[in-house]
Every structure is written in C-alpha cells, then in structure tokens.
N, CA, C and O atoms as a Tripos MOL2 file, in Angstrom:
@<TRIPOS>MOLECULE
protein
  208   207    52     0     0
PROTEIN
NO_CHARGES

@<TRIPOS>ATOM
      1 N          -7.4930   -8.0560   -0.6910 N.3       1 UNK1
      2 CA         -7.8570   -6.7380   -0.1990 C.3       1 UNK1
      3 C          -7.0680   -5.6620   -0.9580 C.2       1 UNK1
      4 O          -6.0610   -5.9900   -1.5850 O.2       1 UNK1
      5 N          -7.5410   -4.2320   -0.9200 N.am      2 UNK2
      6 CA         -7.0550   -3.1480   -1.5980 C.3       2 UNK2
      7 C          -6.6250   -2.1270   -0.3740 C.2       2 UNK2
      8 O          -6.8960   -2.5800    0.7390 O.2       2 UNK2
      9 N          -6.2350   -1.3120   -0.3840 N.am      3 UNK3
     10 CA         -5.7880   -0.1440    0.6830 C.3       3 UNK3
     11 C          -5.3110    0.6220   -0.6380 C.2       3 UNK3
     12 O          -4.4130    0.3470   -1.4340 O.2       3 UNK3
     13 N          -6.6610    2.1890   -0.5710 N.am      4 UNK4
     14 CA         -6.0350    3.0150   -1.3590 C.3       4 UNK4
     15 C          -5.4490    4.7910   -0.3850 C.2       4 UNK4
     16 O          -6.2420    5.2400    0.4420 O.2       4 UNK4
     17 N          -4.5160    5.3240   -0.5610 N.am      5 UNK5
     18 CA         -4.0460    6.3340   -0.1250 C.3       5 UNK5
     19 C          -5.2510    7.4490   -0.1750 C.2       5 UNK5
     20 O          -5.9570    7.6710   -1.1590 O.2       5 UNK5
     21 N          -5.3510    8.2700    1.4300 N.am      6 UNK6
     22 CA         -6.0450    9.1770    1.2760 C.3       6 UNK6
     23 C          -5.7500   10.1080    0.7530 C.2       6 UNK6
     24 O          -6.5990   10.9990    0.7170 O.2       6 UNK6
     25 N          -4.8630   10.2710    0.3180 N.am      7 UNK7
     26 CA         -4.0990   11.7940    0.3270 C.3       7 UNK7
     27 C          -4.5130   11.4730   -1.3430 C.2       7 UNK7
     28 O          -5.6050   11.8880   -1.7310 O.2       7 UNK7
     29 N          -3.7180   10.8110   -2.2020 N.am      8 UNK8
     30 CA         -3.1760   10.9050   -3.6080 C.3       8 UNK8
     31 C          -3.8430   10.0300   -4.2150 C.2       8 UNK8
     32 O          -3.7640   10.1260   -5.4390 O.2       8 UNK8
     33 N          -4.6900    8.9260   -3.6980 N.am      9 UNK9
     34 CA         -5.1340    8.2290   -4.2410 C.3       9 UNK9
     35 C          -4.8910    7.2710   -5.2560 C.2       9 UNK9
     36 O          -5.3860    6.9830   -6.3450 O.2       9 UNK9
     37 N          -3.6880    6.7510   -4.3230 N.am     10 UNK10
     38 CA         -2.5940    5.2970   -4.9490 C.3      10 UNK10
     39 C          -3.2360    4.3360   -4.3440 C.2      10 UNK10
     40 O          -3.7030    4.5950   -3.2350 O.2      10 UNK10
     41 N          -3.4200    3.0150   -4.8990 N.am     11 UNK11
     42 CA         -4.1500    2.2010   -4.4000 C.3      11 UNK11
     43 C          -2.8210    0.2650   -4.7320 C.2      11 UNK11
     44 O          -2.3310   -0.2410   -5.7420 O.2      11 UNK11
     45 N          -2.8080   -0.0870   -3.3090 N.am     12 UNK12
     46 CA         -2.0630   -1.0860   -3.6250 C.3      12 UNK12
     47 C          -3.2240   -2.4330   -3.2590 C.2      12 UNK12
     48 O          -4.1730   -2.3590   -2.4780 O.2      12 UNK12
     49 N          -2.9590   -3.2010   -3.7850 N.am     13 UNK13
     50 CA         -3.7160   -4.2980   -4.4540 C.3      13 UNK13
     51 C          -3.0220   -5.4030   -3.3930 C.2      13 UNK13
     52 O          -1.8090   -5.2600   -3.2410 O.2      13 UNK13
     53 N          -3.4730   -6.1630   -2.8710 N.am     14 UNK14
     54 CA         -2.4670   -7.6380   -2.1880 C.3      14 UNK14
     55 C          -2.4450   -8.5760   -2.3770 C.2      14 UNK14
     56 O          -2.0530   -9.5110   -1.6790 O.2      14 UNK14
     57 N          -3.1490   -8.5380   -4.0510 N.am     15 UNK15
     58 CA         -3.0000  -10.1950   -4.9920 C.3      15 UNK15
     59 C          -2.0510   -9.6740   -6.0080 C.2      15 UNK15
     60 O          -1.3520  -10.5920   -6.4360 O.2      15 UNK15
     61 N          -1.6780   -8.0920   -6.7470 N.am     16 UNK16
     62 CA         -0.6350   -7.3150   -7.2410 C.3      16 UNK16
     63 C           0.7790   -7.0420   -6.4400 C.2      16 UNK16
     64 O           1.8840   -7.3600   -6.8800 O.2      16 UNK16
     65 N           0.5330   -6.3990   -5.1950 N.am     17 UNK17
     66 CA          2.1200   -6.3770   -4.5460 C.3      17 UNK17
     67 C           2.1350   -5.0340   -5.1900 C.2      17 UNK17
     68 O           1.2590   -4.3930   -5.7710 O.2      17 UNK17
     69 N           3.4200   -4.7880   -4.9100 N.am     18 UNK18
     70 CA          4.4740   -3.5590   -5.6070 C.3      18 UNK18
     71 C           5.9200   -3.9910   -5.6430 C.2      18 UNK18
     72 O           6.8170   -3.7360   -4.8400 O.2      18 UNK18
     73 N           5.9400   -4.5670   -6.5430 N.am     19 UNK19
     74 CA          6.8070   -5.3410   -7.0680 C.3      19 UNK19
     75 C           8.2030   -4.1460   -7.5850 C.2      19 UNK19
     76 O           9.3680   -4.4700   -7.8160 O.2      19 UNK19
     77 N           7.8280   -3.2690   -7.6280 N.am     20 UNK20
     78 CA          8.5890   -1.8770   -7.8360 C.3      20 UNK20
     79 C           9.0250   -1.5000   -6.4800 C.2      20 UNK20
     80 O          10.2110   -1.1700   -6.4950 O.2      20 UNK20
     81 N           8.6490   -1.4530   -5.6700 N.am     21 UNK21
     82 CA          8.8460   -1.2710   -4.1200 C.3      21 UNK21
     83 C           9.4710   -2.4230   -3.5040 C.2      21 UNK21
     84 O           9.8230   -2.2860   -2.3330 O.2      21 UNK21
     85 N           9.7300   -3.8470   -4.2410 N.am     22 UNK22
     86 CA         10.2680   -4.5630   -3.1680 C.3      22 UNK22
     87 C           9.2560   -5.5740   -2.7050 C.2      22 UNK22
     88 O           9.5470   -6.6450   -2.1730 O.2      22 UNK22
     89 N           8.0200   -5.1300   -2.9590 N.am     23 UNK23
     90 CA          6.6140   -6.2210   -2.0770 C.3      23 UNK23
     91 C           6.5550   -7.0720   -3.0450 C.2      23 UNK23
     92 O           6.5390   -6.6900   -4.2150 O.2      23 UNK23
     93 N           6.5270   -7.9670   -2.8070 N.am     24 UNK24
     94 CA          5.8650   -9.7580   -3.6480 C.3      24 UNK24
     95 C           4.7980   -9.5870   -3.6970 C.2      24 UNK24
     96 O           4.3080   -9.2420   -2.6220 O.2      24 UNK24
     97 N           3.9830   -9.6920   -4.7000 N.am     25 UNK25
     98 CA          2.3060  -10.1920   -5.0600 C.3      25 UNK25
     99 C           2.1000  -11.3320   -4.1510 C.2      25 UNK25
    100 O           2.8610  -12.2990   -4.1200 O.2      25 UNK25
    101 N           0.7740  -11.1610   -3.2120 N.am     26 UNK26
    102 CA          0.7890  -11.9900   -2.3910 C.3      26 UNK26
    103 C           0.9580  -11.7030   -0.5690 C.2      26 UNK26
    104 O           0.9280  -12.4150    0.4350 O.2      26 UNK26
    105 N           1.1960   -9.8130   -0.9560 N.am     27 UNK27
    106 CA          2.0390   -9.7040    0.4860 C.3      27 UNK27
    107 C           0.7500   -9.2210    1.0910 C.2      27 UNK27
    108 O          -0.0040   -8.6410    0.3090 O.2      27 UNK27
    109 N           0.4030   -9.3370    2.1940 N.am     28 UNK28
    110 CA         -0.6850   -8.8730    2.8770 C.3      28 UNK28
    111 C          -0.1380   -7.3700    3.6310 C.2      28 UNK28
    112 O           1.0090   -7.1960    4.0430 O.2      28 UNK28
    113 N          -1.4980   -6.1340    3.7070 N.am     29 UNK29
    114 CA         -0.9260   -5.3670    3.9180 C.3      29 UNK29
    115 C          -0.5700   -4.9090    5.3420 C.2      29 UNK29
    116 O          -0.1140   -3.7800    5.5260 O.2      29 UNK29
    117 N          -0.7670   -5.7400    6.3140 N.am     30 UNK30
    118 CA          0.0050   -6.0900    7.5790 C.3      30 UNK30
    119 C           1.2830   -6.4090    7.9970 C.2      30 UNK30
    120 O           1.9810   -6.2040    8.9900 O.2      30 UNK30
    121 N           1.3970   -7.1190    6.6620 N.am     31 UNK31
    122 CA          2.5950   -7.7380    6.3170 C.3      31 UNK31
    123 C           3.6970   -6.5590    5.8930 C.2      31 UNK31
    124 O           4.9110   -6.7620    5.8890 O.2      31 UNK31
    125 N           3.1970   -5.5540    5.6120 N.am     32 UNK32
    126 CA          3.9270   -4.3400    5.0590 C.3      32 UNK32
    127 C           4.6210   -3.3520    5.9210 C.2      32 UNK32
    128 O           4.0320   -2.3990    6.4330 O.2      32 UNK32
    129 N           6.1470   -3.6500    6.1010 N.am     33 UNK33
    130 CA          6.8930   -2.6820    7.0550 C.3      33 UNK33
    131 C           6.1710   -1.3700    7.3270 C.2      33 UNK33
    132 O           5.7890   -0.6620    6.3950 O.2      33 UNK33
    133 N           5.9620   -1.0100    8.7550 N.am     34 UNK34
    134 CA          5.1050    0.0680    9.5390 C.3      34 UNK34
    135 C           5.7030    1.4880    8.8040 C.2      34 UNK34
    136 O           5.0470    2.5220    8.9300 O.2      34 UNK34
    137 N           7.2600    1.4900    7.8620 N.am     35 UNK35
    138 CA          7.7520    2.6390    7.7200 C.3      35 UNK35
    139 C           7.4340    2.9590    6.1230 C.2      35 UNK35
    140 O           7.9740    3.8940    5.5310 O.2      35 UNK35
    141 N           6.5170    2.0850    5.5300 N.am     36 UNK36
    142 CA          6.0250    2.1630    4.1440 C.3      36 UNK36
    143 C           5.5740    3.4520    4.1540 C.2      36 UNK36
    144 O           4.8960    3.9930    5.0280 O.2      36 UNK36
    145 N           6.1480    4.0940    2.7390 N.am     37 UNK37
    146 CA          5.3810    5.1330    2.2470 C.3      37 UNK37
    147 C           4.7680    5.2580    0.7180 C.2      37 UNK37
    148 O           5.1700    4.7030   -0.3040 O.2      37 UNK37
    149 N           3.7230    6.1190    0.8860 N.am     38 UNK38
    150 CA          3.0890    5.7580   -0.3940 C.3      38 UNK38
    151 C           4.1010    6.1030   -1.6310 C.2      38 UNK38
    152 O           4.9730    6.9380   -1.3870 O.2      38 UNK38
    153 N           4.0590    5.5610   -2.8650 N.am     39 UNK39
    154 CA          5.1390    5.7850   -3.5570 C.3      39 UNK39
    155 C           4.6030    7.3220   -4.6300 C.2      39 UNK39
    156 O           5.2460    7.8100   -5.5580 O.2      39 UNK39
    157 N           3.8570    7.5740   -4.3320 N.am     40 UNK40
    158 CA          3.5150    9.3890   -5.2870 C.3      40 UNK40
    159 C           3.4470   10.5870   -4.5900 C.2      40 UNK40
    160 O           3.8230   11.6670   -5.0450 O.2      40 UNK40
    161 N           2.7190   10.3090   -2.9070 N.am     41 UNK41
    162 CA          2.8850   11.1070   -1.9710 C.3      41 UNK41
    163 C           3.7810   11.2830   -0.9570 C.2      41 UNK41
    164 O           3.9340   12.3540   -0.3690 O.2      41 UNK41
    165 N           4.4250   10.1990   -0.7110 N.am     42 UNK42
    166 CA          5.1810    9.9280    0.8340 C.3      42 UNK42
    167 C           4.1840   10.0040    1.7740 C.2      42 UNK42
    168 O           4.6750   10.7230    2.6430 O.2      42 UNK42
    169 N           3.1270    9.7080    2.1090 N.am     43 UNK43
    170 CA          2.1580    9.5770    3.1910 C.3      43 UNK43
    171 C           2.7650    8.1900    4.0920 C.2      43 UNK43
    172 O           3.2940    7.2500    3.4990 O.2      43 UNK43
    173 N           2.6700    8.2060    4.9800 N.am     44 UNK44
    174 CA          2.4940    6.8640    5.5420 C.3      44 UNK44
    175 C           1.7920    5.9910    5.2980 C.2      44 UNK44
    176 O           1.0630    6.0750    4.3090 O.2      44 UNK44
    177 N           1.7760    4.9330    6.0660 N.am     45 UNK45
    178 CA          0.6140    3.5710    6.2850 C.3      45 UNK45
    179 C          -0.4250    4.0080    6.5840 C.2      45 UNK45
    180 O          -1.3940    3.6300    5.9260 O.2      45 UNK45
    181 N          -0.5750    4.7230    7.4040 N.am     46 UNK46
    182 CA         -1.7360    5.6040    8.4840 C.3      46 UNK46
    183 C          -2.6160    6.1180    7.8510 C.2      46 UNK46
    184 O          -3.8220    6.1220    8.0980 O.2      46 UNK46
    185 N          -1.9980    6.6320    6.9020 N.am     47 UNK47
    186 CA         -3.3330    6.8450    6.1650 C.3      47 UNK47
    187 C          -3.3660    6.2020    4.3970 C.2      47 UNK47
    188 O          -2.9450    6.6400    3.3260 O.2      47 UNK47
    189 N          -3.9560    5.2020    4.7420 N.am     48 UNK48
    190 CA         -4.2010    4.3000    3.4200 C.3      48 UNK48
    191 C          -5.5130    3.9530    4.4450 C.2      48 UNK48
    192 O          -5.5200    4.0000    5.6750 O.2      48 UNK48
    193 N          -6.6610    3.5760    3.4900 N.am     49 UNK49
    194 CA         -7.6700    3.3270    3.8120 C.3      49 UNK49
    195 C          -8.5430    1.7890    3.1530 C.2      49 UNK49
    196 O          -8.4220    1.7360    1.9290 O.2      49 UNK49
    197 N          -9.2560    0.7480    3.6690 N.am     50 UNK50
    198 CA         -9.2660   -0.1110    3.4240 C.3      50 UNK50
    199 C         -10.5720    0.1150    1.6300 C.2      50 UNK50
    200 O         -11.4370    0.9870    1.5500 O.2      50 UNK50
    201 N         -10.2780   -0.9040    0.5510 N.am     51 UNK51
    202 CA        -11.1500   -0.3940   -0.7820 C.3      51 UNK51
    203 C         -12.4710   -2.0650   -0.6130 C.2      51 UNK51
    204 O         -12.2970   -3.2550   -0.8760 O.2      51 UNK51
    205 N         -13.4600   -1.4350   -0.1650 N.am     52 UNK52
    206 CA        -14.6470   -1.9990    0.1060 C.3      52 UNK52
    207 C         -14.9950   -2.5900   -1.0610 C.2      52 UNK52
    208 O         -16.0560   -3.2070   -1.1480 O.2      52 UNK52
@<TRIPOS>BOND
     1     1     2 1
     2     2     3 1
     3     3     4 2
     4     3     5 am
     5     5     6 1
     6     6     7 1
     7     7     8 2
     8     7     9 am
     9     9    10 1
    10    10    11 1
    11    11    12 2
    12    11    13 am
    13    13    14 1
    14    14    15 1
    15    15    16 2
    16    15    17 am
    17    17    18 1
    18    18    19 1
    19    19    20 2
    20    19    21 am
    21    21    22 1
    22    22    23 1
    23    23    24 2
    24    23    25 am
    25    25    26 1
    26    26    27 1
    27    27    28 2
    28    27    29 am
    29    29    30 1
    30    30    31 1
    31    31    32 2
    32    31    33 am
    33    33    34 1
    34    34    35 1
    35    35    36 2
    36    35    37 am
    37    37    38 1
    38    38    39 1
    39    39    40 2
    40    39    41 am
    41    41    42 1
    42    42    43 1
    43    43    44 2
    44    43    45 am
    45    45    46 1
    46    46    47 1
    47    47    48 2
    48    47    49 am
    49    49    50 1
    50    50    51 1
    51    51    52 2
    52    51    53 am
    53    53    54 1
    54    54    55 1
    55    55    56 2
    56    55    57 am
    57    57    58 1
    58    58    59 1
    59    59    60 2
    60    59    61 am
    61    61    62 1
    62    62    63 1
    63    63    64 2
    64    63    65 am
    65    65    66 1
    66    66    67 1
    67    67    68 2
    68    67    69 am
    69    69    70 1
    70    70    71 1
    71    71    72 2
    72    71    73 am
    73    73    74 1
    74    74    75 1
    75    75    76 2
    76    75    77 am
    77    77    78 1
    78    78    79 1
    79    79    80 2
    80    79    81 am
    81    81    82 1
    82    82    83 1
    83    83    84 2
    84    83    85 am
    85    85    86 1
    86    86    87 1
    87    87    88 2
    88    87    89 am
    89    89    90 1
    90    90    91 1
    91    91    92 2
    92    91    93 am
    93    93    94 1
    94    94    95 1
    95    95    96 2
    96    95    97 am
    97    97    98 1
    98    98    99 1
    99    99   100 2
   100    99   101 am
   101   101   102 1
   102   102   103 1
   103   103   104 2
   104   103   105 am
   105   105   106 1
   106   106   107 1
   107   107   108 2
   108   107   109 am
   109   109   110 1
   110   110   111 1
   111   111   112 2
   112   111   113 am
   113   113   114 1
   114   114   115 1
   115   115   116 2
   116   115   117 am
   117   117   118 1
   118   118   119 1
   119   119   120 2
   120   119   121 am
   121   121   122 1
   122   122   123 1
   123   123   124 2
   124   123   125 am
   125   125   126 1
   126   126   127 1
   127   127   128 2
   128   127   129 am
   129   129   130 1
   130   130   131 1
   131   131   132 2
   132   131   133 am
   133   133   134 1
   134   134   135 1
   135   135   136 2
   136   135   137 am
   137   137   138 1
   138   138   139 1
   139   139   140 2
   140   139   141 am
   141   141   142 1
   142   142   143 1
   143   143   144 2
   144   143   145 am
   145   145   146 1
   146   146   147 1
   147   147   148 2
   148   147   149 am
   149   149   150 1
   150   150   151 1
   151   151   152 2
   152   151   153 am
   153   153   154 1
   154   154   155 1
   155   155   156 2
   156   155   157 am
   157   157   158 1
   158   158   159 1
   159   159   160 2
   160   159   161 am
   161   161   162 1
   162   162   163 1
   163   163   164 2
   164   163   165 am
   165   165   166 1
   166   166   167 1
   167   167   168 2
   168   167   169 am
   169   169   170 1
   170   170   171 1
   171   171   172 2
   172   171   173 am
   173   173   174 1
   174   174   175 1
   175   175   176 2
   176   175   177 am
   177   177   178 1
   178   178   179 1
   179   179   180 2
   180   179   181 am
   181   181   182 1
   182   182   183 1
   183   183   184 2
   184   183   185 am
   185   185   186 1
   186   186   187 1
   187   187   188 2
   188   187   189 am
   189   189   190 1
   190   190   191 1
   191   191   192 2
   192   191   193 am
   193   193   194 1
   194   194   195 1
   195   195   196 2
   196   195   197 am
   197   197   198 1
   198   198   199 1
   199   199   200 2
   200   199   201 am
   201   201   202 1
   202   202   203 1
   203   203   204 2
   204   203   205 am
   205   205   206 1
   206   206   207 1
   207   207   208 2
@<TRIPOS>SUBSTRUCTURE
     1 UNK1         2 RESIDUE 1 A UNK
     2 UNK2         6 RESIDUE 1 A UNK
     3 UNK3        10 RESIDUE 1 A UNK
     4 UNK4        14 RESIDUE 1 A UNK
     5 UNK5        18 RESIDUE 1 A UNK
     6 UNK6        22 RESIDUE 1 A UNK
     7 UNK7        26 RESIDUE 1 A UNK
     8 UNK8        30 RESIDUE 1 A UNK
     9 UNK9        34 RESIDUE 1 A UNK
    10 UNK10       38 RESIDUE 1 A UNK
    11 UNK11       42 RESIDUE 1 A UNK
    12 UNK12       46 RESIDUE 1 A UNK
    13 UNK13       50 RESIDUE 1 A UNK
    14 UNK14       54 RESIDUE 1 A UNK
    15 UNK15       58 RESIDUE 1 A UNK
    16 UNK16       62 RESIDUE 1 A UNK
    17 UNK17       66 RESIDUE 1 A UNK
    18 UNK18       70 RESIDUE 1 A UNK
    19 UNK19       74 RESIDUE 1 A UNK
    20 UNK20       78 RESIDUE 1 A UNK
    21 UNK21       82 RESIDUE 1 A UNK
    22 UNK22       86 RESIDUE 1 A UNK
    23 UNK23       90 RESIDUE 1 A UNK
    24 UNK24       94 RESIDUE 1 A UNK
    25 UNK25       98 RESIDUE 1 A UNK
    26 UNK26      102 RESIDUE 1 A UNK
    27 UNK27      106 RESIDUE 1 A UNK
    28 UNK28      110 RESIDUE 1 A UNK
    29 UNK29      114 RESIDUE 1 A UNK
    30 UNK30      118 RESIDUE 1 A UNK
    31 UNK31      122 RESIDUE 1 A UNK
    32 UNK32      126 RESIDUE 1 A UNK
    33 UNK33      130 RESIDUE 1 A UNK
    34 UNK34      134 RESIDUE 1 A UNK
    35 UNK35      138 RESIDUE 1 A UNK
    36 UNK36      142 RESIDUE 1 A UNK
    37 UNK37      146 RESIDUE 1 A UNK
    38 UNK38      150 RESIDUE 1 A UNK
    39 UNK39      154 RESIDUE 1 A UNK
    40 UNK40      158 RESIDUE 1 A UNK
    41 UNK41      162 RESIDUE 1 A UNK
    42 UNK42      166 RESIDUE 1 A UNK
    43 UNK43      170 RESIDUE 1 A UNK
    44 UNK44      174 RESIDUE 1 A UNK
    45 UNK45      178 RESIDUE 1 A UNK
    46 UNK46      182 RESIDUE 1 A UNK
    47 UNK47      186 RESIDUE 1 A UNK
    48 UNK48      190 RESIDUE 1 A UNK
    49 UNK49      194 RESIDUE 1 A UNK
    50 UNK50      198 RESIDUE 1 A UNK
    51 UNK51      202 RESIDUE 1 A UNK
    52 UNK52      206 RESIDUE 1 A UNK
C-alpha cells in the first residue's frame, strides 16, 4: 500500500519504508507511530490519504 500526504504531496510506499525516518521497508502504515509527521510538511498521520 501507498499513503500519500494531502497537504504536500509526499507519498510513503510500505514495500520502500523511510528508511531516513527510522521506518524499515516492510513497515505497514498502522504500524507507524500515531505521532508521525510528514517529513516536507509536518502534517500528521491524519491526513495522509490511502494511493488507490
């Protein structure tokens, strides 16, 4: 699955990770501490949106 940011339109990948952030390739994005922020905007989780 993908979840890309509404705001800025960063998109994290969950077979990529953010391996720059600390996340393992592999991490599901549930799996992703509730206090994640996007890394270009600072948006929250809340608004990342699922990439169909």
């Amino acid at each position: 699955m993908k979840y890309v940011c509404d705001v800025c339109g960063w998109e994290y990948d969950e077979e990529k990770g953010y391996p720059e952030g600390g996340i393992a390739p592999g991490t599901k994005w549930e799996d992703i501490p509730d206090d994640f922020e996007c890394p270009l905007c600072s948006v929250g989780k809340d608004q990342f949106s699922v990439v169909e």
